[in-house]
C-alpha positions, 0 to 999 in steps of 0.5 A: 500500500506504501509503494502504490502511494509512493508510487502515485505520487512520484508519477504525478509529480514526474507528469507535472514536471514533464507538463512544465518542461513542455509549457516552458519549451512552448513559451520560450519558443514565442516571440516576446511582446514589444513594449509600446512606443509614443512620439518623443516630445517634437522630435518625430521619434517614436521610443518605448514608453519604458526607458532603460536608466544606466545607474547600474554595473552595466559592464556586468549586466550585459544581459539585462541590455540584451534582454531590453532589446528584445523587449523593444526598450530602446530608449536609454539614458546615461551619463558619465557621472552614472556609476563613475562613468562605468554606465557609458563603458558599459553601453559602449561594450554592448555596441561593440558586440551588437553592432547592428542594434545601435541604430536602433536606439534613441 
């Protein structure tokens, strides 16, 4: 009776893991929705309503960057004076990777 009940639930929980591995496999495969975008001010540009501000170790969160892009968040602020100048390093170390996205920001 013990091994039936032991039996029972480790082939539910083995389901559910297998059920979770499969909707994980699904989900990864969609394509992320994009954050919307407005018109900035008088410029003419639309940008995402959602900026990525850069006070934080960027040069170290490379994926976050990554992630920001495909999600459509576009609109970055920095400065120099943002983690000790680290902020502008750490933007540029992302360019120099992905080239190809730096027309895409505003």
């Amino acid at each position: 009776m013990f091994t039936q009940a032991i039996l029972k639930t480790t082939g539910a929980a083995g389901l559910g893991l297998l059920a979770s591995s499969a909707a994980a496999d699904f989900l990864s495969a969609q394509e992320p929705a994009l954050v919307p975008t407005r018109p900035f001010g008088k410029t003419g540009e639309n940008v995402a309503i959602l900026s990525m501000g850069g006070m934080f170790d960027i040069p170290n969160n490379q994926l976050m960057l990554r992630q920001a892009v495909k999600w459509g968040v576009t609109y970055w602020d920095t400065a120099n004076s943002y983690e000790g100048g680290n902020s502008e390093l750490g933007i540029g170390k992302y360019f120099a990777k992905y080239p190809e996205d730096r027309g895409r920001f505003f």
